[in-house]
Steps between C-alpha positions, in 0.01 A plus 500: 500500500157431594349181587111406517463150626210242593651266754282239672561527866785311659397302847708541844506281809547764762721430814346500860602728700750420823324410832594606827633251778459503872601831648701489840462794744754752469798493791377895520195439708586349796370428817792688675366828340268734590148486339551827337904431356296160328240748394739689332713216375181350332438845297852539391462157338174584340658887389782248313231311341635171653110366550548158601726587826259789572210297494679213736617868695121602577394180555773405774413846668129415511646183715609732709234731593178304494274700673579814422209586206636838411820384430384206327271691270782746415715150422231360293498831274886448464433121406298565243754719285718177557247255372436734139842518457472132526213457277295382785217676439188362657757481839589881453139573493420283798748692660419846462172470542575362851730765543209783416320322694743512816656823475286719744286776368560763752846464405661784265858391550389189289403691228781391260403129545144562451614672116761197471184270546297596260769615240621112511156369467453752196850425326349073520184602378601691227755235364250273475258749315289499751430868428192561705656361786834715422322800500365507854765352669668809318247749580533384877900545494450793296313703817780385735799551316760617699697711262487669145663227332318206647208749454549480100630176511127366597371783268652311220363176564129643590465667154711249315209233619213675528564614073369112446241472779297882567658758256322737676638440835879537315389802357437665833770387675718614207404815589575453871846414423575792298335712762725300790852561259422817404640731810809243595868513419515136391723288261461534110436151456196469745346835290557260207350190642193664546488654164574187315181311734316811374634421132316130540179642646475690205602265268239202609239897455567450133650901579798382273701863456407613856687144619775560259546876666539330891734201368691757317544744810554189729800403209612859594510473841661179478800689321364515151527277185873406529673187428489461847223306682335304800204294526355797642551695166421244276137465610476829425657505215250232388195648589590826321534257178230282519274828538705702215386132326172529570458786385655478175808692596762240379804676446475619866378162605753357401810726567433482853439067461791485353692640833344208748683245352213345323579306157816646517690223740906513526491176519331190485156480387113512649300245299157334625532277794408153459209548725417882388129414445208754452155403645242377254212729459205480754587288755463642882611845403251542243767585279415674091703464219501901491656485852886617524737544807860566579653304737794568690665197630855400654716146428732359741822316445300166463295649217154512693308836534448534868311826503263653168300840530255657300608845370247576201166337388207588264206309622559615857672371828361168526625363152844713585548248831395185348763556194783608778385163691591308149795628471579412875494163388740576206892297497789559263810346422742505773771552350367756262470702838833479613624633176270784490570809746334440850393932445281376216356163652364714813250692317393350137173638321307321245179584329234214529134397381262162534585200265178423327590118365333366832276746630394354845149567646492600814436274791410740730238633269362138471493463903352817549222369309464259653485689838228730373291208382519355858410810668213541297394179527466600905299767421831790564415812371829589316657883488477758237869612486542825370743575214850690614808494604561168805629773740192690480315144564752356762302750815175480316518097536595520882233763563272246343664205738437651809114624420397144432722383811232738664212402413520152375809370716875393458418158289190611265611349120388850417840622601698220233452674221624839634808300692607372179517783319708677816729186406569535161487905523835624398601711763377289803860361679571107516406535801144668421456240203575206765282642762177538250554136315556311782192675642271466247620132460412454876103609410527303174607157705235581775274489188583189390664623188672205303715498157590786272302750688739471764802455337389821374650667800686254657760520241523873628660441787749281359686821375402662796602329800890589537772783347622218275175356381583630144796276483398175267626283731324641783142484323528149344525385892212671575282380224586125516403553839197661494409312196509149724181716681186269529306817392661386157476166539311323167441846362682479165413847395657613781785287534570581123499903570733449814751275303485774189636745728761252651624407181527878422722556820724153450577628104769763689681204641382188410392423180463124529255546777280768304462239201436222714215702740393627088468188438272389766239787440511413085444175588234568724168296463332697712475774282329553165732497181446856464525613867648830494746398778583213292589659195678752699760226630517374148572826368791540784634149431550540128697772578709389804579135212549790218812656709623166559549446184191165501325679203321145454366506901443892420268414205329206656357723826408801230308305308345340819364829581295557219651846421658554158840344498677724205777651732816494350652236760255246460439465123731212379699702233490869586538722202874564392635823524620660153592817566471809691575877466529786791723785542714615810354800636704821399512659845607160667772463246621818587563463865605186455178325661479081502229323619195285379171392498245213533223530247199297544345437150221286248587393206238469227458202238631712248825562719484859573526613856262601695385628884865570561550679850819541686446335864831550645762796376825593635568808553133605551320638183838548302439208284152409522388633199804418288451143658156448366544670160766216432270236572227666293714498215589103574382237235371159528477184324123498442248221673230336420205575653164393418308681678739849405643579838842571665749230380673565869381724764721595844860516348727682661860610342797662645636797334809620608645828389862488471779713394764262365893594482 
């Protein structure tokens, strides 16, 4: 029996996570041993995976040998696999970078450390989708990899980055790795790796049957399409079916879905977490309501995502990472998890687009206005950037850089403009975006540059300035502290943009405190009624009182913004649903597929449906279109509307697709 429901979404506290206690140092290193027997007793521990008591290992043998820098740069390497493993991140990368920076150069017996270096600072980066920054620290380990495994290793996560930040580059150094595997006796699996990093590259082309050939040779290599799988297969497997899917090729697609595990659980169930949010439209990312992405993403026990990937997007890489950092943010049901197979939890896929019931300006736009008008006002002459790809730009903007630096020196406000682009290019590292802001700001404050102009790249660095600057917690810090600045001081426009983009970051974690900073820049006196930055805080409050369930609070800051108030949440008697139609799709039915979708929708006075688009799907393009067919069939109680519009606009509905027993 088949089942075709709309369920309103059911909310989930999630559980923190355990923290770790004071560590004691481990009765193996001792001061009665050799340096070298503690050496070894330290990487033993760290081989087990026992963290903790190698971190307190390396740091009692550093005690020990103070002043011997080669040593101590070899044990700061070590440290930082420790500190990852301990989600210490900004630490690790303190570390090795010390440890690069100590190991000496003439010295080839180091070479292993050197690779271990820059792999860990890659593996950090590219967990917190800092992509750009991935990629070179990959590119580096990649020329000093010390054997063929580490060597395609390091080949996976240089092309797997570089697909969302320079194509072009993953495109050539595709072809180096198949050129570096070709001659060697190596390990099915790694050929298959490499083929299903190929299969992406391909896919994010729009070169649908060409990635469905390479994910369907690297599901051959892997052993083929058996009942049996690993999480190796499975992304494989998926990338041969969202392609098949993309191309049309269903009844493929979907034979080789239906062997990850997807929609087809053996037990318990995978429904929308509590906090399984999509990103409204516009914002930061620029994000279009034609936009789509697939995000991979893994839940631990506690029900929070800890790490989210991009694996497909149409729109290109920089609306593929901001959808993967939304669903970073994601939480489920705890216990949900636990009954659900840990296998599946580790690598779950779900098709997403932007939620248009609060599309967000974007802040950044509005500051970089403001920054142009402020050069201009000084008389700055400001670039003619060329259109193409931001690699091709990236060495075009240095070159640029250092031919002012020559003939109009270091701190000319000539050299702003360019620094800020170099800072919001998309393959310049963190550490390339936080060198040219904090620059550029340097020139701007010897200028005497005050308020939003300012903020305009101050807020930059706040991102910028550590490994874990894209944790929430991490940037709220930094903004209430750079927003106490004096350059801010009486400056509501400025204040107002600063706070927007606080109460953005504290949303993640802190809800109260977004509505209450919202609160402040809606009530703002400072700023005309219909100040874009006002509205925009508006806009974000309604919908922050919306998911609270405080339609009346929701209603009041709409209709404080001006902007028409006729979404669904904040009219005082929605329409009632009547009825809705919708079949189960034939080929899903036959392989015994579940899943849903959210559909986003109007609904017209007259009570018909309209504007329905799925914004989150699970599995990935299997019920999308069934999804929004059974909304478009959906009927209303009709409205009145004098003026003829939508009786409710911004609905979104569950539909679950279920085969009941």
């Amino acid at each position: 029996m088949l089942g075709i429901l709309l369920i309103a979404a059911q909310a989930a506290v999630p559980t923190p996570g355990p923290t770790s206690g004071p560590v004691s140092i481990p009765r193996a290193i001792s001061a009665k041993r050799t340096v070298q027997q503690d050496f070894d007793a330290a990487t033993a521990l760290q081989d087990a995976g026992n963290h903790a008591e190698a971190l307190a290992a390396w740091e009692a043998l550093e005690k020990r040998i103070p002043n011997n820098k080669r040593s101590l740069a070899i044990i700061s390497v070590r440290k930082s696999t420790a500190l990852i493993g301990l989600s210490r991140d900004d630490e690790a990368v303190a570390v090795a970078r010390t440890g690069l920076a100590g190991l000496p150069a003439n010295d080839a017996t180091l070479q292993e450390d050197r690779f271990r270096a820059w792999a860990n600072l890659a593996r950090i980066a590219e967990v917190s989708l800092d992509y750009a920054s991935a990629a070179d620290a990959y590119r580096r380990a990649e020329a000093i990899a010390p054997n063929a495994g580490e060597h395609i290793a390091v080949f996976r996560g240089l092309i797997d980055t570089e697909i969302f930040t320079d194509p072009d580059a993953a495109a050539r150094d595709m072809a180096r790795a198949e050129a570096f595997i070709a001659p060697l006796t190596i390990e099915a699996r790694s050929r298959a790796i490499l083929k299903r990093v190929k299969s992406q590259l391909l896919l994010n082309q729009g070169n649908f049957a060409a990635a469905q050939a390479e994910a369907g040779e690297s599901v051959k290599l892997l052993g083929g399409l058996t009942s049996k799988t690993d999480l190796y297969d499975v992304a494989s497997r998926s990338n041969y079916a969202i392609a098949a899917l993309l191309a049309g090729k269903t009844e493929e697609a979907r034979r080789y879905m239906a062997m990850t595990g997807a929609g087809r659980l053996s037990k318990g169930s995978f429904d929308p977490g509590s906090q399984m949010k999509v990103p409204d439209c516009g914002g930061e990312g620029g994000l279009k309501p034609d936009d789509v992405a697939v995000v991979e993403f893994s839940v631990a026990d506690d029900g929070v995502v800890h790490a989210a990937y991009p694996v497909y997007a149409a729109g290109g890489g920089a609306v593929a990472l901001e959808f993967a950092r939304a669903a970073r943010g994601w939480s489920f049901n705890p216990q949900q998890m636990k009954e659900m197979p840990a296998f599946f939890r580790a690598r779950a896929r779900v098709e997403l687009r932007c939620s248009t019931a609060f599309t967000r300006p974007s802040i950044d736009d509005y500051l970089n206005g403001e920054l142009v008008r402020w050069l201009t006002a000084k008389k700055v002459a400001l670039p003619a950037f060329e259109a193409g790809s931001e690699a091709a730009a990236f060495p075009k903007l240095k070159a640029e850089v250092a031919k002012i630096e020559a003939t109009e020196g270091p701190n000319t406000l000539t050299l702003v403009p360019l620094l800020y682009a170099i800072a919001h290019n998309a393959v310049a590292t963190r550490d390339e975006s936080y060198a040219a802001a904090t620059r550029a700001l340097s020139i701007l404050d010897a200028n005497g540059v005050k308020g939003a102009a300012r903020l305009a790249v101050d807020h930059l660095t706040w991102a910028k300035a550590h490994a874990e600057s894209w944790k929430p917690r991490t940037v709220a810090r930094t903004a209430m502290t750079a927003l106490s600045s004096p350059a801010y001081a009486d400056n509501p426009e400025a204040l107002s943009a600063g706070r927007l983009m606080l109460a953005d970051t504290l949303r993640s974690f802190d809800e109260a405190g977004a509505i209450a900073v919202l609160k402040q820049v809606g009530g703002e006196s400072g700023l005309p009624a219909n100040h874009p930055l006002r509205v925009g805080a508006l806009v974000r409050l309604a919908s922050l009182e919306q998911a609270n369930g405080n339609v009346d609070a929701a209603r009041a800051a709409f209709a404080s913004s001006g902007l028409a108030a006729n979404q669904c949440a904040l009219i005082d008697a929605p329409p009632r649903f009547l009825h809705a139609g919708g079949t189960f799709p034939v080929e899903a039915q036959q392989w015994g597929f579940e899943g849903w979708t959210q559909v986003q929708f109007d609904v017209a006075a007259d009570g018909k449906v309209l504007n329905e688009r799925a914004i989150v799907s699970y599995p990935p393009f299997v019920f999308t279109k069934a999804g929004k067919q059974t909304l478009a069939t959906a009927k209303y109680e009709k409205s009145f509307r004098p003026d003829g519009g939508l009786g409710c606009g911004g609905s979104v509905q569950r539909v679950k697709f279920q085969i009941l027993n």
